[in-house]
VEXDREN-2710 file (C-alpha; in Angstrom, 1 decimal):
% VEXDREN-2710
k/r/px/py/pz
1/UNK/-14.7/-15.9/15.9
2/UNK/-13.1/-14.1/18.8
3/UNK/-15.8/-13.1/21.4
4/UNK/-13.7/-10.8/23.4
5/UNK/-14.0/-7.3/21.5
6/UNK/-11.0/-6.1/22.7
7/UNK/-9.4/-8.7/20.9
8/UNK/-11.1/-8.9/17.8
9/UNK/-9.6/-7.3/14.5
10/UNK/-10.6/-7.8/11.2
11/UNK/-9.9/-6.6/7.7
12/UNK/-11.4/-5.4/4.4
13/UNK/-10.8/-4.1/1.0
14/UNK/-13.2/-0.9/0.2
15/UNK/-13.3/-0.6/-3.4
16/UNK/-14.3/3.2/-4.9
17/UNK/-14.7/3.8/-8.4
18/UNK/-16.4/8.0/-9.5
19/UNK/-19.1/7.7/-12.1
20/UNK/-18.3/11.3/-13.1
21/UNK/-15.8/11.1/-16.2
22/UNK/-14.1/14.5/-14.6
23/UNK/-13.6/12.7/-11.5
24/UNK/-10.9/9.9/-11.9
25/UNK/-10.2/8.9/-8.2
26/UNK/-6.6/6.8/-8.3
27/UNK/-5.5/10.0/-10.8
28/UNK/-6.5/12.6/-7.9
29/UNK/-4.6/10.3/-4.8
30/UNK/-1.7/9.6/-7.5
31/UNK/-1.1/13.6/-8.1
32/UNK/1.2/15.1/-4.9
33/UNK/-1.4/18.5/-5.1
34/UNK/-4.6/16.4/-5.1
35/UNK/-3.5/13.4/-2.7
36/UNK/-4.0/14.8/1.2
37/UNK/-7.1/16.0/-0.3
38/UNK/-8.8/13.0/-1.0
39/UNK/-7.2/11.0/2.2
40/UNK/-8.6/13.4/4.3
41/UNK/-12.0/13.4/2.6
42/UNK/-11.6/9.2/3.1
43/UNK/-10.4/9.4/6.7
44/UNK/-13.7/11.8/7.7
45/UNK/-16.2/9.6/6.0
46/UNK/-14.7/6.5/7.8
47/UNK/-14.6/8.5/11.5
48/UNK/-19.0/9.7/10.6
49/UNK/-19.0/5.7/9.7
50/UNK/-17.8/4.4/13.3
51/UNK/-18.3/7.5/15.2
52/UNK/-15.2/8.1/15.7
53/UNK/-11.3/9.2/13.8
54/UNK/-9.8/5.9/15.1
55/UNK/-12.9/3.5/14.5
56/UNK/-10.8/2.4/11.5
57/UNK/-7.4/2.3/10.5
58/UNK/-6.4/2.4/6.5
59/UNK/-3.7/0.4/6.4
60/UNK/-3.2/0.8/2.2
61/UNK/-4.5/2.8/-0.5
62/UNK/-4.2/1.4/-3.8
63/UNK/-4.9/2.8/-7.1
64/UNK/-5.9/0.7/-9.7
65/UNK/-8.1/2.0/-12.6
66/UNK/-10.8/3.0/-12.5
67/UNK/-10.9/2.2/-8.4
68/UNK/-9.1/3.3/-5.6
69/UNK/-9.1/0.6/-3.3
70/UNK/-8.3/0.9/0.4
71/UNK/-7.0/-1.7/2.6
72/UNK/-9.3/-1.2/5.9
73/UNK/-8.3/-2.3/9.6
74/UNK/-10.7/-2.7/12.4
75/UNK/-9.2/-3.3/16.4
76/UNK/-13.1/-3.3/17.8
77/UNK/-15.8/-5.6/16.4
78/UNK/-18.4/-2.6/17.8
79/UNK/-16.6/-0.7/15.6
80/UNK/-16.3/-2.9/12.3
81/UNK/-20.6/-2.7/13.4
82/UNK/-21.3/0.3/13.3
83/UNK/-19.4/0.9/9.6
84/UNK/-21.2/-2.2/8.4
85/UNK/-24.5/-0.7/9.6
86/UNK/-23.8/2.8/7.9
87/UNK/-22.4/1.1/4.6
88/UNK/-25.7/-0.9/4.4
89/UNK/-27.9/2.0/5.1
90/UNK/-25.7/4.2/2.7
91/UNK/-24.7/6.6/4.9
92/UNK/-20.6/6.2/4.6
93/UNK/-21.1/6.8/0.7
94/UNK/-23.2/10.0/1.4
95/UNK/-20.7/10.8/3.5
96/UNK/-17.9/10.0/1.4
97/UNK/-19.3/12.1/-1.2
98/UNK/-19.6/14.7/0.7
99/UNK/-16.8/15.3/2.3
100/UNK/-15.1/14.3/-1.7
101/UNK/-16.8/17.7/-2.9
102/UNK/-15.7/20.0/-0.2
103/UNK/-12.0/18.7/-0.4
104/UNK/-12.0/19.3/-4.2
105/UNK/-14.0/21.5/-4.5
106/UNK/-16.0/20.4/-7.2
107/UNK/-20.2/20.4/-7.1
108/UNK/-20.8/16.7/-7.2
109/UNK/-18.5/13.2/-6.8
110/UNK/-20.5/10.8/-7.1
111/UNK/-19.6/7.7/-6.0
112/UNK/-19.9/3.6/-6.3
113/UNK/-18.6/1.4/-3.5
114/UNK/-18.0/-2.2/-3.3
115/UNK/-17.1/-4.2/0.1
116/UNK/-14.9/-7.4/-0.1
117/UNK/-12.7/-9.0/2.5
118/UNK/-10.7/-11.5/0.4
119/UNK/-13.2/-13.7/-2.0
120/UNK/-15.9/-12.6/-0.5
121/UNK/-18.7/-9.9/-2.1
122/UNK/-20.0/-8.6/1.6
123/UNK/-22.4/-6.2/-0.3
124/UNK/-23.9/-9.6/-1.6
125/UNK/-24.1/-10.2/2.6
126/UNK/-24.7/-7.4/4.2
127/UNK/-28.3/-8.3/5.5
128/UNK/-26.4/-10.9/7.5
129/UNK/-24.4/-8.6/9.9
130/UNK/-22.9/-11.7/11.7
131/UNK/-21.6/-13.2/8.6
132/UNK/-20.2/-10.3/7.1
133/UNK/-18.5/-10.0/10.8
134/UNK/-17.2/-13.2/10.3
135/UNK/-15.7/-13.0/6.5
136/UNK/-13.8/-9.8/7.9
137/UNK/-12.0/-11.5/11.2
138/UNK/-10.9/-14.5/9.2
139/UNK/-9.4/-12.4/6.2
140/UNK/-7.2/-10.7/9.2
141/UNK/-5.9/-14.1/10.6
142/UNK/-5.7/-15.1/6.7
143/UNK/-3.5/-11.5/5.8
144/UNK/-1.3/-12.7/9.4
145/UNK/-0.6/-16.2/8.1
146/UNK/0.3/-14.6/4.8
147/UNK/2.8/-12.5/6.7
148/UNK/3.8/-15.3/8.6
149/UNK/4.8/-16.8/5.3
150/UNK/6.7/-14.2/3.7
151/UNK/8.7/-13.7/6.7
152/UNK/9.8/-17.1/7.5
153/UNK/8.1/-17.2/10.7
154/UNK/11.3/-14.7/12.1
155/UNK/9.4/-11.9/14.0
156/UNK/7.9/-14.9/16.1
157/UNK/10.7/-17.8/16.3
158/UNK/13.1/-15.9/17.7
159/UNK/13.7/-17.8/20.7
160/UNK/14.3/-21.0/18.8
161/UNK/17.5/-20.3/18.4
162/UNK/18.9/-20.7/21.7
163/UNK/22.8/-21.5/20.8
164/UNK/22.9/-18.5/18.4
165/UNK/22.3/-16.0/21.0
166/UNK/26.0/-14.4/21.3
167/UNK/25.3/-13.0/17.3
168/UNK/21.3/-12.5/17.9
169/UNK/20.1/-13.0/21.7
170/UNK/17.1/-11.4/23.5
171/UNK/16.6/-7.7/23.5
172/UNK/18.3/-6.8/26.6
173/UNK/21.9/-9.0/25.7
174/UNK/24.5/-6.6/26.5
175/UNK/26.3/-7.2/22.8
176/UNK/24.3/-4.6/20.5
177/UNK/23.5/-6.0/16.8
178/UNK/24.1/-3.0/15.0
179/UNK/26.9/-1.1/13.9
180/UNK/28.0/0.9/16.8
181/UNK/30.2/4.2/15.6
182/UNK/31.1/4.7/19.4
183/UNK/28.0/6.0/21.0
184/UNK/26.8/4.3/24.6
185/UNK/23.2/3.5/24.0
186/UNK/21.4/3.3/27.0
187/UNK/18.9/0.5/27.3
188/UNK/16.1/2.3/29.1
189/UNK/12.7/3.3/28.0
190/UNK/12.1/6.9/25.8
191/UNK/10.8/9.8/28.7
192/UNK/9.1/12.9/27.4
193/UNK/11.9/14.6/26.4
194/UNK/13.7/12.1/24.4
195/UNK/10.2/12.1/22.8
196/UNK/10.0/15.9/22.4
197/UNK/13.8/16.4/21.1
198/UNK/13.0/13.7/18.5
199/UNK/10.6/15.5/17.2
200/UNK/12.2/19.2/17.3
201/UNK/15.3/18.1/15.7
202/UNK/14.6/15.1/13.5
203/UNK/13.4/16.9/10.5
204/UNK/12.6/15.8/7.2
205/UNK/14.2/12.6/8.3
206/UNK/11.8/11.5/10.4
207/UNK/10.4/9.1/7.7
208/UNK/13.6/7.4/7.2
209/UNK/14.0/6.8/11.2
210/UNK/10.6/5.2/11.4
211/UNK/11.6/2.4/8.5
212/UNK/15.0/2.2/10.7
213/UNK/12.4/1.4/13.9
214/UNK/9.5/-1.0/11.4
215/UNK/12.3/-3.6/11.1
216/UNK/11.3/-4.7/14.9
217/UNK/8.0/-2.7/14.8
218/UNK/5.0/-4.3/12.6
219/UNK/2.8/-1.2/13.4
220/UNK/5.3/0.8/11.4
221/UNK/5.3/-0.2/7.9
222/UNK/5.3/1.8/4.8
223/UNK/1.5/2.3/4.8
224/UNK/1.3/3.5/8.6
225/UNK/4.1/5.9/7.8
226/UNK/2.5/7.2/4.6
227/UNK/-1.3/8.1/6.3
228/UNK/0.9/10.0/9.7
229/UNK/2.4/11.8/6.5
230/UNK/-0.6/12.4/5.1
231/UNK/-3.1/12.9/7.8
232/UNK/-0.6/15.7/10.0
233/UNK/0.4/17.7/6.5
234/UNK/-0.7/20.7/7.7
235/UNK/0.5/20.5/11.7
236/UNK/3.9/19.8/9.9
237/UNK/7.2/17.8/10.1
238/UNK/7.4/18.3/14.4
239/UNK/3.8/16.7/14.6
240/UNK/4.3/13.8/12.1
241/UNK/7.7/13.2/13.4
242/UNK/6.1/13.3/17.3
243/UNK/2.8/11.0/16.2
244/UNK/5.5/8.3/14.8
245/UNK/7.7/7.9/17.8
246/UNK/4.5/8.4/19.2
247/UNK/3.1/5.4/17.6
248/UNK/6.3/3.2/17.8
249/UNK/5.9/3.8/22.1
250/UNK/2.1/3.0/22.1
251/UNK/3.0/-0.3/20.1
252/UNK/6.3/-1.2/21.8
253/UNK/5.5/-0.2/26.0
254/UNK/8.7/-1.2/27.4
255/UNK/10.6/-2.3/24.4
256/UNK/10.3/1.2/23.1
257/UNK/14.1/1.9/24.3
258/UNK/16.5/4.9/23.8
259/UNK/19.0/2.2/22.5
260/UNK/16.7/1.3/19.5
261/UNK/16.3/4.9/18.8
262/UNK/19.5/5.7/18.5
263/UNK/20.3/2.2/16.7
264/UNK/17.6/4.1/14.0
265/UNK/19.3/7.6/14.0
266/UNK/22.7/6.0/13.6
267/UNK/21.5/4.2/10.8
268/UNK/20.5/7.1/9.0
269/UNK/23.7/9.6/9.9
270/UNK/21.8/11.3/12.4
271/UNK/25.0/11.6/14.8
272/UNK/23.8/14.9/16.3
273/UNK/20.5/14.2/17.3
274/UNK/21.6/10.9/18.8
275/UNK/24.1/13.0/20.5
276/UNK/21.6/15.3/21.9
277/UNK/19.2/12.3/23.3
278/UNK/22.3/10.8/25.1
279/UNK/23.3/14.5/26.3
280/UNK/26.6/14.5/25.2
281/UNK/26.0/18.3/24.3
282/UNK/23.3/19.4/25.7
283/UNK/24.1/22.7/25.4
284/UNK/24.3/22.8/21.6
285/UNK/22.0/24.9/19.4
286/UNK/19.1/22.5/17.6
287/UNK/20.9/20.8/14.1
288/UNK/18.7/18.9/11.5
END
């Protein structure tokens, strides 16, 4: 196992299953009313677990009767400690439960939980702190190979194709891949305000830009998108919009260029917008 903890990630399934027959969990996340609700109530119990809102990321949530079953990322083996230490004690269901009752506001959820990181039971484990530590970094490296597999091995041969590089060369080749409708797409990094515009004028499209950008982006896929949904309902479409691009420059650094952005926005016939971030009209009212 990796001994660096800066490097270390892991990954496990959290299985949760209400004992209360007027508390069916996947039929609460599955109904649009009900869903934030419950994700919020999840997301809380997780951040008392690690001490923290981004101790643990939920990558999926799944429902399968009677369980809801949620796909768990940890970047920090202090972290994936401390929730192993509060699952053991019993202290993230509490919690869970807890925070399930003021979110629905109902008097009591209770709640049974199960722990598995692929075939393994870790509740079976959990004495052994080291072990359980150990069952949850290989079923990351086992979920990566898995990747690996579905996707051919693309994302990471790139450069093996050296004498295709005129139809799909490094980043930077001068020859863009995508369909270009006449817009100049600058190759630099996003600023601020390419970051701020985004998010002003992008709208309810903002979900379809960020599975434009998770072609070339592995920390935007479906699931990530979903929980920014989710988790900024309330601040709105400008803050979900700004925590994706937001996202997509943490994960990217330098590679998170303008001409990728507007590569996305072109893709989804947002001409304006693409307009306005290459200040073509600057001086134009905001358009959605």
């Amino acid at each position: 196992m990796a001994d660096s903890s800066d490097l270390w990630i892991g990954s496990a399934y959290l299985f949760l299953q209400s004992t209360s027959e007027k508390v069916v969990l996947p039929a609460l996340y599955g109904n649009s009313h009900q869903k934030s609700s419950v994700f919020k109530a999840l997301k809380l119990a997780l951040a008392d677990a690690t001490g923290s809102l981004h101790g643990v990321d939920m990558l999926k949530v799944h429902c399968s009767e009677p369980h809801l079953i949620i796909q768990l990322k940890f970047c920090m083996q202090e972290n994936c400690r401390k929730f192993l230490r509060s699952y053991r004690a019993g202290l993230f269901r509490e919690a869970l439960q807890s925070h399930l009752q003021v979110a629905l506001s109902v008097t009591a959820v209770p709640v049974q939980v199960e722990l598995k990181a692929g075939s393994e039971q870790l509740d079976h484990m959990l004495s052994e702190e080291e072990r359980c530590l150990e069952c949850i970094y290989k079923e990351k490296v086992r979920e990566k190979e898995r990747w690996l597999g579905r996707a051919g091995g693309g994302h990471f041969k790139r450069p093996a194709a050296p004498h295709s590089s005129r139809s799909r060369g490094p980043f930077k080749a001068p020859p863009s891949p995508a369909p270009a409708p006449g817009l100049r797409r600058p190759n630099r990094t996003l600023t601020p305000d390419d970051h701020q515009k985004f998010a002003k004028l992008v709208s309810k499209k903002w979900k379809q830009v960020g599975r434009s950008l998770q072609k070339n982006c592995r920390a935007l896929r479906d699931p990530v998108i979903d929980n920014l949904a989710h988790e900024y309902d309330r601040e709105g479409l400008y803050e979900q919009a700004y925590q994706l691009l937001l996202k997509f420059i943490q994960s990217e650094g330098k590679r998170a260029t303008l001409q990728r952005l507007i590569a996305a926005l072109e893709e989804n016939s947002l001409i304006t917008l693409a307009e306005e971030l290459l200040g073509l009209h600057p001086s134009e009212n905001d358009t959605s």
